[in-house]
C-alpha atoms as one frame of an Amber mdcrd trajectory, in Angstrom:
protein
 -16.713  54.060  29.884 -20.526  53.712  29.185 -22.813  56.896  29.800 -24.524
  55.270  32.562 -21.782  54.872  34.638 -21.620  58.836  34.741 -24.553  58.960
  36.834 -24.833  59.390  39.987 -26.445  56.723  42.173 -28.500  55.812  45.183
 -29.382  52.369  46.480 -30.430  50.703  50.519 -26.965  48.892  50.824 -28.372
  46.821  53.975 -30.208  43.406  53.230 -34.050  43.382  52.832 -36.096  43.391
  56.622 -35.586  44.327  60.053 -32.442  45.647  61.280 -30.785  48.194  64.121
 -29.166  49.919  61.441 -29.809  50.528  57.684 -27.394  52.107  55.429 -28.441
  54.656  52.335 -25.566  55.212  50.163 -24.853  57.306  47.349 -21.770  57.664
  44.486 -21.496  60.757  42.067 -19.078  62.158  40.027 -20.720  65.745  41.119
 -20.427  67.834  44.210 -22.616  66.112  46.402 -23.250  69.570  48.580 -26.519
  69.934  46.440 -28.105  67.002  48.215 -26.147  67.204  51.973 -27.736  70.852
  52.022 -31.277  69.127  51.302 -31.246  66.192  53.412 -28.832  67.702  56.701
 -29.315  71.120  56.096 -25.653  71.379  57.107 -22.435  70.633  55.782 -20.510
  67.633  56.675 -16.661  67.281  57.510 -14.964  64.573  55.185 -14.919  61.140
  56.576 -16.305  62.449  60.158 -19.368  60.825  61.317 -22.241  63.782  62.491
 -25.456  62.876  63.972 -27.956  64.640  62.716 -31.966  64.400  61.523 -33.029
  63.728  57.892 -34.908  65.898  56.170 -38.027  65.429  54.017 -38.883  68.441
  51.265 -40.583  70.431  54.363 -37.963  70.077  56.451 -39.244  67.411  58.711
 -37.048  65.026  60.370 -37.946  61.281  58.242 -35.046  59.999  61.204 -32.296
  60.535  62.482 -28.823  59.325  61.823 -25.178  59.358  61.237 -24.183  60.834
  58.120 -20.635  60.511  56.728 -19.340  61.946  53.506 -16.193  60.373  51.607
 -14.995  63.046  49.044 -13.351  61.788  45.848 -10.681  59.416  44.960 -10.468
  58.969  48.551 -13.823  56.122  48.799 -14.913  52.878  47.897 -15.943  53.990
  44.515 -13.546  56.453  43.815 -16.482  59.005  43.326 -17.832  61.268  46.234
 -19.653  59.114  48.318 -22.451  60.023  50.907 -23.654  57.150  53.448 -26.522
  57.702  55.483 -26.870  55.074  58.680 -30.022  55.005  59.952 -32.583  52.829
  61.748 -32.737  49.839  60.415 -36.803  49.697  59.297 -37.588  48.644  55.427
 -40.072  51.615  55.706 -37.652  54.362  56.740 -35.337  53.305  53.959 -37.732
  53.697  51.096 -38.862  56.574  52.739 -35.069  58.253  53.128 -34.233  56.609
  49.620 -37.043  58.295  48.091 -36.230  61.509  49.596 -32.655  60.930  48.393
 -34.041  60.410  44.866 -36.125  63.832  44.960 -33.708  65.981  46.384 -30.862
  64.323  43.961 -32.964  65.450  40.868 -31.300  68.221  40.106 -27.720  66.088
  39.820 -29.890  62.828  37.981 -29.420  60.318  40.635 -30.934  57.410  39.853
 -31.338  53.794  41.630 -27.936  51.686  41.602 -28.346  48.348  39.561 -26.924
  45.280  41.379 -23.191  45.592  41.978 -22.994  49.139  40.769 -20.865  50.750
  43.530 -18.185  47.899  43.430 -18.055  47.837  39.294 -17.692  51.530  39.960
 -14.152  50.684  42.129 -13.434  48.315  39.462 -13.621  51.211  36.806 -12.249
  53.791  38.577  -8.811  51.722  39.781  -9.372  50.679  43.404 -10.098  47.019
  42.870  -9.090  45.049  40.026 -12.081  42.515  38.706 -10.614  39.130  40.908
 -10.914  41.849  43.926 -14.256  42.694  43.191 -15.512  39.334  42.468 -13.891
  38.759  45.874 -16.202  41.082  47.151 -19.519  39.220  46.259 -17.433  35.843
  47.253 -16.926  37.266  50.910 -20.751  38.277  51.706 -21.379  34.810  50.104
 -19.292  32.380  51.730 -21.318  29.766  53.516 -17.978  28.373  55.326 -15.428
  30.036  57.983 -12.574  28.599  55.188 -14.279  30.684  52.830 -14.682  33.761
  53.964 -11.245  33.700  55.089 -10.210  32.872  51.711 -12.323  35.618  49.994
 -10.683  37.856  52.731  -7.539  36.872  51.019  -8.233  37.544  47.769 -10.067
  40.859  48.453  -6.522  41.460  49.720  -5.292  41.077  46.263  -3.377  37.462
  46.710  -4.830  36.289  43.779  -3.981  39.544  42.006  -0.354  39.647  43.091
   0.576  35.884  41.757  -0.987  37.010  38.361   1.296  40.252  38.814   4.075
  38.262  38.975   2.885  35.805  36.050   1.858  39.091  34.169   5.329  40.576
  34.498   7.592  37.187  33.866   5.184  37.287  30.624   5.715  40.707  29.268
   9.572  41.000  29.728   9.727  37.668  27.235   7.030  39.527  24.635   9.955
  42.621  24.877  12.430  40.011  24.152  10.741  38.155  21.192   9.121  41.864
  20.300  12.758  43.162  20.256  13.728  40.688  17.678  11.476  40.802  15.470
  11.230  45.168  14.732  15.425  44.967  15.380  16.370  41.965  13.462  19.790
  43.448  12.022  20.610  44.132  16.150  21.195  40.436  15.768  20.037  39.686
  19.147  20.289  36.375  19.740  17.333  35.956  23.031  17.356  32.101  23.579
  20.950  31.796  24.362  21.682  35.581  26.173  18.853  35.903  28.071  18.240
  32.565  28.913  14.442  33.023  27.243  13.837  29.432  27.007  14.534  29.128
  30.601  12.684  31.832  31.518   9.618  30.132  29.521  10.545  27.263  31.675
  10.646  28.818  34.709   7.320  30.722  34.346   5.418  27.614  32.872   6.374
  25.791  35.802   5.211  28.906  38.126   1.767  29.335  36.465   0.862  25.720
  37.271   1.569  26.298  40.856  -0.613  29.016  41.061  -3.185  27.033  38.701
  -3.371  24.386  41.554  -3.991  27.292  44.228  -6.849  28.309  42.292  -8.394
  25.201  41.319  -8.344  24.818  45.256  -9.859  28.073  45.797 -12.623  27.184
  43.012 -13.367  24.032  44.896 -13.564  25.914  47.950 -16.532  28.774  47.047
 -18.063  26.369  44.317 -18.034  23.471  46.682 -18.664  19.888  45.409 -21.938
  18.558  44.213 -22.872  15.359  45.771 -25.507  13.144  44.303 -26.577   9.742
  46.284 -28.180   7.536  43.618 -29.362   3.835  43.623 -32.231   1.640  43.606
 -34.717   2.318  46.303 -34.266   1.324  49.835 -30.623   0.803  49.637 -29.773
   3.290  52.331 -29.603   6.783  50.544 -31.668   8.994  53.309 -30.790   7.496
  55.678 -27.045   8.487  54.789 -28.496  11.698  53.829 -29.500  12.153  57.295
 -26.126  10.774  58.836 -24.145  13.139  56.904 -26.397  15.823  57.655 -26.541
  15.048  61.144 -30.191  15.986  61.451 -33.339  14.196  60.166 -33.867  15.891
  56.530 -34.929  13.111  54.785 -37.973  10.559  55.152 -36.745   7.150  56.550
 -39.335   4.312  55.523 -39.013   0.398  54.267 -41.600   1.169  51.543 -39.942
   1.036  48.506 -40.537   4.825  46.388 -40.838   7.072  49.887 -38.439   9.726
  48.124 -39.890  11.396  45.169 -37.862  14.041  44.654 -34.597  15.555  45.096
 -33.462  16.233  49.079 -30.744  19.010  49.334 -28.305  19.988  52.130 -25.064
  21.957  52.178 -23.019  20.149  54.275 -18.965  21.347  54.785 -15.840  19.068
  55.175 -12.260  20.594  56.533 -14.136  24.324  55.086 -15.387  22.693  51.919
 -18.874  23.337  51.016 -20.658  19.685  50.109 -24.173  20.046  48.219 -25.286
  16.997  48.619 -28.629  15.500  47.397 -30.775  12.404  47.866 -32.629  10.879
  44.942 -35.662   8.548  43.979 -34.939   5.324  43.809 -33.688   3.967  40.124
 -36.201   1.694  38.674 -39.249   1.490  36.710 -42.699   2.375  37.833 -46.133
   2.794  37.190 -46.785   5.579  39.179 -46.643   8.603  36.998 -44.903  10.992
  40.741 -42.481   7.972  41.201 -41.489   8.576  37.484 -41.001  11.638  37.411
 -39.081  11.947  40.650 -36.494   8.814  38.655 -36.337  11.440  35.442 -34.988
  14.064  37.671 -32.560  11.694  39.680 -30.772  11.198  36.658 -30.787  14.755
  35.605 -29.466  15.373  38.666 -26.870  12.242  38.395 -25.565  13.326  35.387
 -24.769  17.123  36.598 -22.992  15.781  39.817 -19.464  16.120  40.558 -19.542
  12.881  42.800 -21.699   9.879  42.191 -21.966   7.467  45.343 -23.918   4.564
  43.425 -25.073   2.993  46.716 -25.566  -0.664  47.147 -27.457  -2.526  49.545
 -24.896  -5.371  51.124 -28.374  -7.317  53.025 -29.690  -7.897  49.130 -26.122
  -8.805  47.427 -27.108 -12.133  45.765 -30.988 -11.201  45.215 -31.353 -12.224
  41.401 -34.092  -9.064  40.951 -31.749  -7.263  43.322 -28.769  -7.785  41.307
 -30.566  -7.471  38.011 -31.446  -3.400  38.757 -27.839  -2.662  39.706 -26.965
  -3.935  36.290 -29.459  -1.916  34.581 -28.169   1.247  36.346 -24.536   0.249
  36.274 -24.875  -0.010  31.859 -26.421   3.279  32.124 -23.543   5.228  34.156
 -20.928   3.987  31.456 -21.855   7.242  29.817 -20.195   9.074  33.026 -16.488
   9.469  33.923 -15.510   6.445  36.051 -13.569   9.193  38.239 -16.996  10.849
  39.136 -18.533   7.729  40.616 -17.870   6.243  43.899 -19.172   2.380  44.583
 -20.301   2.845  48.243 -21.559  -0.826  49.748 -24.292  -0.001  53.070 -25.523
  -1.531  55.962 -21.675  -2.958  56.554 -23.075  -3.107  59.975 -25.684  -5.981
  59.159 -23.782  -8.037  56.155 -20.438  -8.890  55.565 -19.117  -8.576  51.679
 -15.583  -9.844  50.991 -16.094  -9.302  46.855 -16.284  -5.569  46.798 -14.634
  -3.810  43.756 -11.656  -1.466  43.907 -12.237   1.889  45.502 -15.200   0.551
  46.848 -16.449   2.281  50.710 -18.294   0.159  52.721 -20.313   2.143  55.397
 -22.984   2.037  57.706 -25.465   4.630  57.216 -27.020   4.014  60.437 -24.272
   2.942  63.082 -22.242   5.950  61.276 -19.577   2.997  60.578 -17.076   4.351
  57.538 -18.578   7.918  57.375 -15.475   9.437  58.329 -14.036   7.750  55.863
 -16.864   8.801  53.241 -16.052  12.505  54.086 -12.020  12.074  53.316 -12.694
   9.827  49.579 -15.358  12.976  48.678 -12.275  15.754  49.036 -10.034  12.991
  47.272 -12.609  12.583  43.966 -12.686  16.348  43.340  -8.846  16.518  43.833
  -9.071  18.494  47.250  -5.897  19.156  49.637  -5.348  20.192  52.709  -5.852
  23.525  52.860  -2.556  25.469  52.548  -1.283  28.666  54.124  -2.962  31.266
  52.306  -5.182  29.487  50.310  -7.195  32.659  48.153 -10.658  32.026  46.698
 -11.298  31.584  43.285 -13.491  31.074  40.726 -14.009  28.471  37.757 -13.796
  31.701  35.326 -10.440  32.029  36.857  -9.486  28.590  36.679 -10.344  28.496
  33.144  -7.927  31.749  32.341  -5.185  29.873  33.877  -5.569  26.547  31.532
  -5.899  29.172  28.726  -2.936  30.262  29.390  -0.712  27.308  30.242  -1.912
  26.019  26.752  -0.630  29.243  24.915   2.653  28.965  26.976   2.888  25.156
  26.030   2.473  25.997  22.203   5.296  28.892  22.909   7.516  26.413  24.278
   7.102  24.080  21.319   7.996  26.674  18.822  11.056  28.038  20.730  12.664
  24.973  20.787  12.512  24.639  16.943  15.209  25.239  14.668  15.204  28.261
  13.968  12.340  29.454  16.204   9.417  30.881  14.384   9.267  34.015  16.295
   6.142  35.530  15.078   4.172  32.461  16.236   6.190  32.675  19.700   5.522
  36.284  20.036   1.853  35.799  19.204   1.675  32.845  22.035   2.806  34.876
  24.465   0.363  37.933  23.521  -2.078  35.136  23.963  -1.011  33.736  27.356
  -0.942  37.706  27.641  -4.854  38.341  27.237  -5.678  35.063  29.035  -4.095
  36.452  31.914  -5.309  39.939  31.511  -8.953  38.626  31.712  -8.843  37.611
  35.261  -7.670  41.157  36.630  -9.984  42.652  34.039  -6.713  44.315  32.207
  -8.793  42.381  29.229 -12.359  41.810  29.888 -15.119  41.894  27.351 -17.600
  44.448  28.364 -20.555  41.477  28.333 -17.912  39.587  30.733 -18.326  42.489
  33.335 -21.872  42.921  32.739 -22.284  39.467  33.706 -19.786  39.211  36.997
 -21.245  42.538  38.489 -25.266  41.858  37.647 -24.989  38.889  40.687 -23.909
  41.162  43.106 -26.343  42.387  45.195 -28.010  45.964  45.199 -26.045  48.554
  47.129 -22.981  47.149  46.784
């Protein structure tokens, strides 16, 4: 464990402005009475809330508040922990966090770093990393589906199915393990304990849970949406359908979007970022241009396409000419991104539209409900199961990592005779693929990364 995590720490673990209530916590290793005796001038029962005034270094009251203490292991951290609850002004935080800072000089307190206090559980045992990650997931979710789901997995049902992976995984590396310092023991592990079907059996396991978790990626990542065409074929004004609220300009003057429009929409719980473009063609007007650069910048970072068409200009030789144009430059995207979606269905009638193609009606809302349903379909979206635990694309990633390690362990088990070093090194692979979503094997630059997006205080 690094030096710095020895110290104790202070940090405002409210958000930023206004509030009936702001919260001033502190974690130390140390005897906190030091720093209770300055700032209550009394001490405090463990995990009994006492109202009392805080104290400034001449013993004037800054406010006054509940102050709870949470000795050691027994508290978020795992550390003695000391929260302070007071009102909720910016002013009377930095005043009491200063004061906190002063009187804690004496045990080196300084200010936490973002996600201090929760890499501090992680450390200290009482969350493993997908709990913690859960954590920042939860005070992030932007749909009811997600926090739920974050709920879940703060809960540890992520952590439990790689428990059960984990442990599947490390009575086969005992097996192989066995064989290989005993060979004279003769043990013959395929055929008497059924290791190939256990390999099998756990393979077919870790993909389940690999679909869970691709779910639960899809459902705190949400899906990137990017409306592209040539101009005027309808893509505010879907914008604003989707949106249900005006967010986009809606003009017949060819160019009137410039620049990227954003929203964060949600489907059945899944967030939907989705973003109107500039129309796709060429111009002389140096904003107009630049506004086209960034639509395909932002096309080609999209998880979903919809390359709109306009069904009142089908036939329109200049018309058809700039579909072309744009339709040789998408070859260099997967066909499963894109999604042909034919407009104004409610003014035109087109009987030659391709495969797959959606025809809508931005503006009578005609095939928007079927819009929604093909955007969860593209990204591989199901209805959301029982239990359904948030994830992340880190996590996802682990998973594949390990399915490909168990694949290659497969492959050499059912040669003859089984190379059993390379099997027992597969599995200590799948192993530490695993490992790295719990944290059991994380990279210290890994945690520095997860734990810096957290915010401060927590």
């Amino acid at each position: 464990m690094l030096s710095r995590h020895q110290d104790p720490i202070a940090a405002i673990a409210t958000a930023p402005g206004r509030g009936a209530v702001g919260i001033l916590r502190v974690s130390s290793r140390q005897d906190l009475s030091p720093l209770i005796a300055a700032l209550c001038a009394r001490p405090l029962q463990p995990r009994q809330a006492t109202y009392l005034p805080f104290l400034d270094a001449a013993g004037e009251a800054i406010d006054q508040g509940l102050a709870l203490l949470f000795p050691a292991p027994h508290s978020y951290t795992g550390e003695h922990v000391l929260e302070l609850q007071a009102h909720g002004g910016p002013v009377v935080l930095q005043l009491l966090l200063a004061r906190c800072l002063e009187a804690g000089a004496g045990l080196a307190i300084r200010l936490a770093e973002p996600g201090e206090f929760t890499q501090r559980a992680f450390l200290n045992g009482k969350l493993d990393l997908a709990q913690a990650e859960a954590v920042s997931d939860l005070i992030d979710a932007s749909t009811e589906a997600a926090a739920r789901s974050a709920s879940r997995a703060l809960a540890g049902a992520l952590s439990s199915e790689v428990s059960v992976l984990r442990d599947a995984l490390i009575k086969l590396r005992m097996l192989v393990e066995a064989t290989l310092d005993f060979p004279e023991e003769e043990i013959d592990f395929l055929e008497q304990a059924d290791a190939l079907g256990q390999l099998a059996r756990l393979q077919v396991r870790l993909l389940a849970v690999l679909q869970r978790t691709r779910q639960g990626a899809i459902l705190r990542e949400g899906i990137k949406v990017v409306l592209a065409g040539q101009p005027n074929v309808g893509k505010s004004s879907l914008l604003n359908a989707l949106a249900g609220a005006e967010l986009a300009i809606v003009t017949a003057v060819p160019g009137t979007t410039r620049d990227k429009v954003s929203q964060t929409i949600q489907i059945e719980g899944v967030p939907l970022h989705i973003s109107d473009t500039a129309g796709l063609r060429d111009t002389d007007d140096e904003v107009e241009r630049i506004g086209v650069a960034r639509s395909w910048d932002a096309i080609a970072d999209a998880d979903v396409l919809l390359f709109m068409h306009d069904l009142t200009r089908l036939g329109q030789p200049d018309y058809e000419a700039g579909d072309q144009v744009i339709q040789a430059r998408l070859a260099a995207i997967p066909p499963e991104r894109i999604l042909q979606v034919y407009n104004k269905a409610d003014a035109a009638a087109f009987d030659g539209r391709p495969a797959g193609a959606l025809m809508l009606s931005a503006k009578s809302g005609q095939g928007l409900a079927d819009l929604r349903q093909r955007l969860l379909q593209q990204v591989g979206w199901q209805a959301t199961p029982e239990g359904l635990f948030i994830a992340r694309e880190r996590h996802v990633q682990a998973l594949k990592r390990t399915n490909d390690h168990l694949t290659l362990a497969l492959a050499v088990a059912t040669q003859t005779p089984p190379a059993l070093d390379l099997l027992a090194e597969e599995l200590r692979l799948s192993h530490d693929a695993l490992g790295e979503i719990t944290g059991s094997f994380s990279a210290d630059d890994l945690l520095g990364e997860i734990f810096s997006k957290f915010c401060i205080g927590k």
